[in-house]
C-alpha positions in Angstrom: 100.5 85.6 94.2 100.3 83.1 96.6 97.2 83.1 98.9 98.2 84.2 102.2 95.8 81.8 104.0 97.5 79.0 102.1 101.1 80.0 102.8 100.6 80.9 106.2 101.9 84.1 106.2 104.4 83.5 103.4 104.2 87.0 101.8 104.5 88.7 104.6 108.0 87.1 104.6 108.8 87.4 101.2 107.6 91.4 101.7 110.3 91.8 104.4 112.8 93.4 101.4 115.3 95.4 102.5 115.0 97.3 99.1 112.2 98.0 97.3 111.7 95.1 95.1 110.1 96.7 92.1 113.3 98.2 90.8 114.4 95.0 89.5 113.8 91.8 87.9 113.3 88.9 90.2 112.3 85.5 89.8 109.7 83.3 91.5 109.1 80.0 91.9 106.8 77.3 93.1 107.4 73.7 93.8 103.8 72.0 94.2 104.3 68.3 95.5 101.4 66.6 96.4 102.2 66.7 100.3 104.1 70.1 100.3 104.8 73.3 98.7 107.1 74.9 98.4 107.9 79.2 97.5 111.2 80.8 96.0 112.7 84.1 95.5 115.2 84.5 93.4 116.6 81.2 93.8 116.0 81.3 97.3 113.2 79.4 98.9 111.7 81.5 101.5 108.5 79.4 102.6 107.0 75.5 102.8 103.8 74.5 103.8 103.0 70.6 104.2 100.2 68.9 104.7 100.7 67.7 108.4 101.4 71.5 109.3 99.0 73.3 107.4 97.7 76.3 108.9 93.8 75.9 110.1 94.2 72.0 110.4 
């Protein structure tokens, strides 16, 4: 899992399922660049965090 303070709230996103999502297989994904990253769920990327816009800098 992703470290909320990291994401900036990311999760909290993610967790905003309109089903619940352990009754399926998802898949998740993370792009690590070394001024952004970037979070996907099921295919669909749901959250970035870059280096200018980090959160606590």
């Amino acid at each position: 899992m992703a470290d909320t303070a990291m994401s900036g709230g990311g999760l909290t996103k993610w967790n905003r399922q309109d089903h619940p999502i352990a009754q399926d297989f998802h898949t998740y994904a993370v792009e690590w660049e070394p001024d952004e990253i970037r979070w996907y769920y099921d295919g669909e990327h749901y959250h970035t965090v870059d280096r200018q816009r980090r959160p606590g800098s």
